[in-house]
C-alpha positions in Angstrom: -13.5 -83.0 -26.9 -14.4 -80.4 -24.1 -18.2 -81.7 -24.2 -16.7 -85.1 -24.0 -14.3 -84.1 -20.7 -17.6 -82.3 -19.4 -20.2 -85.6 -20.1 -17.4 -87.3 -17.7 -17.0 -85.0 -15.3 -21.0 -85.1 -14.1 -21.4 -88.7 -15.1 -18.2 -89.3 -12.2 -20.9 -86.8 -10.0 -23.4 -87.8 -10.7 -23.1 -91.2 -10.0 -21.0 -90.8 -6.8 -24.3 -88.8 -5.6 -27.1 -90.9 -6.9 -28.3 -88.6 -9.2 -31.7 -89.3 -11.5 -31.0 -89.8 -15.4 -33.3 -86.3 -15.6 -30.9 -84.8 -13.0 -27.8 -85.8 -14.5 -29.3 -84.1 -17.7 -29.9 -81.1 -16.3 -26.6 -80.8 -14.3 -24.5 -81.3 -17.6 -26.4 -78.9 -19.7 -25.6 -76.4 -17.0 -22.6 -77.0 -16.4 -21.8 -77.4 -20.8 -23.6 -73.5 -20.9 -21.7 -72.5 -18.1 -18.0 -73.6 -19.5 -19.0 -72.3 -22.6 -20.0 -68.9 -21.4 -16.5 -68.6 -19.7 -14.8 -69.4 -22.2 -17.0 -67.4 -24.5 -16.0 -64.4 -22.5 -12.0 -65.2 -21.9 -12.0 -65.0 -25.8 -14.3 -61.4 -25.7 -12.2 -60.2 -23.4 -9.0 -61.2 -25.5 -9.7 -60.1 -28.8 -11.5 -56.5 -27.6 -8.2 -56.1 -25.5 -6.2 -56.6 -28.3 -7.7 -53.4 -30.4 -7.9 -51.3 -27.2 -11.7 -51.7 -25.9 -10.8 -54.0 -22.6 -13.0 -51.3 -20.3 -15.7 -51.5 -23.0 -16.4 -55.0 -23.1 -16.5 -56.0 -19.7 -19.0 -53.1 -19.7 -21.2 -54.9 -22.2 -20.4 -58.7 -20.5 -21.4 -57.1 -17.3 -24.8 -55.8 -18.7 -25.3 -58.6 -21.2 -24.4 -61.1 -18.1 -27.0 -59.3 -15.7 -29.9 -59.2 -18.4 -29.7 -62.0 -21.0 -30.4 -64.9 -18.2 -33.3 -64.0 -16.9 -35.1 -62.1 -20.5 -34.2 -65.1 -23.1 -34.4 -64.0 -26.5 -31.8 -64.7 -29.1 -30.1 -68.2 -29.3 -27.9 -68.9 -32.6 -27.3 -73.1 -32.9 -23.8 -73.1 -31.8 -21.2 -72.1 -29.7 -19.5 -71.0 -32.4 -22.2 -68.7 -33.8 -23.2 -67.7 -30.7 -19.7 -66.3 -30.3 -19.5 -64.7 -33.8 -22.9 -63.1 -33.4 -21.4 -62.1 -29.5 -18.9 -60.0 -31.4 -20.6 -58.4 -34.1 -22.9 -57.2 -31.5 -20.4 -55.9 -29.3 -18.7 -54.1 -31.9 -22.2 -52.5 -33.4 -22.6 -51.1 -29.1 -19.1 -49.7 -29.1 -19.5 -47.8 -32.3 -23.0 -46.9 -31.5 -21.5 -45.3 -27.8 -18.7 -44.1 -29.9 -20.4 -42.3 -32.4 -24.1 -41.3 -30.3 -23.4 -38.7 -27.7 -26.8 -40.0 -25.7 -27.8 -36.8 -23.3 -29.2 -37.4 -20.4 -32.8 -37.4 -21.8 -32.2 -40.2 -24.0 -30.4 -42.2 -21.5 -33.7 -42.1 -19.8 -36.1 -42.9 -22.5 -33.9 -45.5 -24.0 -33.9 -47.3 -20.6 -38.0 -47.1 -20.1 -37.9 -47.9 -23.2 -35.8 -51.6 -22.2 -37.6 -51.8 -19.3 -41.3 -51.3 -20.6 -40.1 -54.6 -23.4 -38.7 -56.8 -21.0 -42.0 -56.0 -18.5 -44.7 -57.2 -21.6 -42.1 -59.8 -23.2 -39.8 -61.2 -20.9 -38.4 -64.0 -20.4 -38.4 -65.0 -24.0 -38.5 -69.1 -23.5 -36.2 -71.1 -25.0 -37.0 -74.3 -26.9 -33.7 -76.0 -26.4 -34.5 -75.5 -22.3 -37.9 -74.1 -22.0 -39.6 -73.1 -18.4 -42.2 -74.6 -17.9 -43.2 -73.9 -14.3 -45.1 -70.6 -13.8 -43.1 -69.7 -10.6 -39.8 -69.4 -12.4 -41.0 -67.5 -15.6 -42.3 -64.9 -12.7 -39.2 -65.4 -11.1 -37.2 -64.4 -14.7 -39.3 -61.6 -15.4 -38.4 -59.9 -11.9 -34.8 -61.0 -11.9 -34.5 -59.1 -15.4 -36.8 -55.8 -14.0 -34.2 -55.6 -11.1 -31.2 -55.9 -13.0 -32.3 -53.8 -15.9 -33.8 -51.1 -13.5 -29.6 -51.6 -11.3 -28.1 -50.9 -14.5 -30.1 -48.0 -15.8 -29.3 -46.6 -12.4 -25.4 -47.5 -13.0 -25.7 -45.7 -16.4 -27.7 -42.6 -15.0 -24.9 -42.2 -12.3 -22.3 -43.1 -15.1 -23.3 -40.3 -17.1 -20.1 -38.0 -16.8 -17.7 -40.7 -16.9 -17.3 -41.4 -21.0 -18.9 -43.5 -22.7 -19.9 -46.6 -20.5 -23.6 -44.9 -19.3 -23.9 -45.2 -23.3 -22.5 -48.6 -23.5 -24.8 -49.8 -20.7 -28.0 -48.2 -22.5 -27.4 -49.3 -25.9 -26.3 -52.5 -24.5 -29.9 -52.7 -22.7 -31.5 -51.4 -25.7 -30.3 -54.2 -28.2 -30.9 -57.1 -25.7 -34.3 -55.8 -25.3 -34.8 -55.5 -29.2 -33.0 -59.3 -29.3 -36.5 -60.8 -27.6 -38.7 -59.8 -30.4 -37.0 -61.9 -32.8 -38.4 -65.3 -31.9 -40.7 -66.7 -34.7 -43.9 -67.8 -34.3 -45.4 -71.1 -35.9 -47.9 -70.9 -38.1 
């Protein structure tokens, strides 16, 4: 139903503003991920609210919204495994900030550590919308050095206040491990 309502909704655009077939494409497969990401996060939001870890899981939307753009990686088939796979993530990153005391020195080498992966493997391209066009795949790989590099400097600064400099490193740490996952064809 929603991808119905949505397939409307940019053919009505689209059409009012002469939009190529290819354009019309590419506006409703943004606009699908898009409404699905929202409301892949309303529902994050509501059930980590619901057993106390509200603060927590914007922290790891924040990061996870800041990174996962721009380094690719993991991609489940559906929405609904996407979402599944969302939350057994976020709840392996609370209990790993829970349970790891990270000191200061492992903050650091956690976060070269993210940033040294995403430098040699980033982005991770996508079959289902793959970047073709050199300047962008650049473009990726910088957007996802900034805001990994911003967020290790969050988490540094972070350091005395609980457990979100932790959240925000391990948070890093699995997205990075998340781009080595993509098979190769043999």
């Amino acid at each position: 139903m929603i991808r119905q309502k949505i397939k409307k909704f940019t053919e009505d655009i689209c059409e009012y503003n002469g939009y190529s077939q290819q354009q019309r494409e590419e506006i409703e497969y943004t606009f699908r991920i898009f409404i699905f990401e929202i409301l892949k996060i309303f529902i994050l939001v509501g059930l980590f609210s619901l057993i106390g870890c509200f603060k927590e899981i914007l922290c790891i939307v924040l990061a996870m919204s800041l990174t996962k753009p721009f380094t690719g990686g993991y991609h489940e088939s559906s929405q609904i495994k996407c979402l599944v796979v969302t939350v057994i993530i976020s709840i392996i990153i609370i209990t790993l900030a829970l349970n790891n005391n990270l000191n200061i020195i492992s903050i650091i080498l956690l976060n070269l550590i993210n940033i040294f992966s995403i430098y040699h493997q980033a982005p991770i391209i996508n079959d289902n919308m793959p970047l073709t066009r050199n300047d962008l795949i650049i473009r990726n790989k910088i957007l996802a050095l900034l805001s990994s590099s911003i967020l290790f400097l969050i988490s540094l600064i972070l350091y005395n206040k609980g457990i979100y400099s932790s959240i925000i490193t391990w948070t890093l740490f699995i997205n990075s491990c998340l781009m080595f996952n993509k098979k190769h064809k043999v």
